[in-house]
N, C-alpha and C positions, 0 to 999 in steps of 0.2 A: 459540533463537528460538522462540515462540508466536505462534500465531495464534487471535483471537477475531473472533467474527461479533458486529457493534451493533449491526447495524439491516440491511434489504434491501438496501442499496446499498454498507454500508462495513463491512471489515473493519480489523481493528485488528492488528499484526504488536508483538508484544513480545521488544527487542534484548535481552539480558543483557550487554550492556557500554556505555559511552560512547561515542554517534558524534558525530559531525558534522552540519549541516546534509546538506551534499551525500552523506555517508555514508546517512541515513535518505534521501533524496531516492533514489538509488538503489537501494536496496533497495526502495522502495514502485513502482518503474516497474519491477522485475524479478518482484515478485509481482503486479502488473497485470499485465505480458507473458504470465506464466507463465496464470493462470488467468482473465484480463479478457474471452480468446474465447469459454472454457466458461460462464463465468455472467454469462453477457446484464445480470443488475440489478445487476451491480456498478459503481456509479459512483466512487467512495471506496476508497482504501488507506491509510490514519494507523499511522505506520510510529510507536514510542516507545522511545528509549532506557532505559537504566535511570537514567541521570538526570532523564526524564522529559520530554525535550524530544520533543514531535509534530511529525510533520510531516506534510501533507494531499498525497496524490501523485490524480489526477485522471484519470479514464479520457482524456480531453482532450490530458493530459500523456505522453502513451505512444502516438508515430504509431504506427500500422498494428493499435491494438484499439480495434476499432472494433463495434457494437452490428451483429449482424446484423440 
């Protein structure tokens, strides 16, 4: 797994295998969770398979990180 920064608010997480919707879905609320506290301007996690399906996981989407 890689992670790239796209812009102030969204980071891009790149899978090296096939998931699933709810596979990417999950992975992008566990890298919110993990780091959504520490940086305030992250609004966006776009989680991508290597099949290349995205998925947009949303600070919104992950109770309790929240913008101090």
């Amino acid at each position: 797994m890689g992670f790239e920064g796209m812009s102030v608010g969204t980071v891009r997480v790149y899978v090296q295998k096939d998931i699933t919707k709810e596979e990417a879905r999950s992975v992008g609320k566990n890298v919110m969770g993990m780091i959504g506290m520490e940086m305030e301007d992250l609004d966006f996690v776009v989680v991508r398979g290597i099949d290349g399906l995205d998925v947009n996981v949303s600070r919104s989407d992950v109770p309790g990180v929240m913008k101090r």
